[in-house]
C-alpha positions in Angstrom: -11.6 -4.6 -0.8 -10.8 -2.0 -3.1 -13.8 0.0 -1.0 -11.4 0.0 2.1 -8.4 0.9 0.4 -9.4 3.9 -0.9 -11.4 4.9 2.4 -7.8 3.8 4.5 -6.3 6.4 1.7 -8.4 9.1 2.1 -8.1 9.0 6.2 -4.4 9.3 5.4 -4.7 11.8 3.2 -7.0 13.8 6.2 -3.6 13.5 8.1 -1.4 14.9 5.2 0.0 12.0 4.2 0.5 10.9 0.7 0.9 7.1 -0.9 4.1 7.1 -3.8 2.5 5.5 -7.2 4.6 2.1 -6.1 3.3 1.9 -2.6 -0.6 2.5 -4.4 0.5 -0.3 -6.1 1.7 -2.5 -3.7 -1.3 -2.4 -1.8 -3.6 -2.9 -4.5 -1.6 -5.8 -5.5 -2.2 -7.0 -1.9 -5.1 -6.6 -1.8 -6.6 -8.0 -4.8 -4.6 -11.1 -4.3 -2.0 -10.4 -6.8 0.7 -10.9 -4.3 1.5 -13.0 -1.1 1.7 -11.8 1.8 5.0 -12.7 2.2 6.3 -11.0 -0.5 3.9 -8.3 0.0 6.0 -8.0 3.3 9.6 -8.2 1.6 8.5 -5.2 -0.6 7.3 -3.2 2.0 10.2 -3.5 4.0 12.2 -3.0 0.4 10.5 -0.2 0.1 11.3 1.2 3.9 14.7 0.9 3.9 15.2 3.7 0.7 13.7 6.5 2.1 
């Protein structure tokens, strides 16, 4: 898993687009099962609406 999060990073960073420390984080939470998806979803969207 962490294999295809730092591939999905790298294609975004191809495109000029950056990942924030906290949205790294986020996803790596995710994705090694830290986190829910639900809540997972509630930061994300958290994390939308300030910027």
């Amino acid at each position: 898993m962490r294999r295809a999060l730092l591939h999905a990073k790298a294609s975004l960073e191809i495109e000029g687009m950056f990942l924030t420390q906290q949205e790294d984080r986020l996803l790596t939470e995710r994705a090694e099962g830290k986190i829910r998806y639900s809540e997972f979803l509630a930061r994300a969207k958290e994390m939308a609406r300030n910027v």
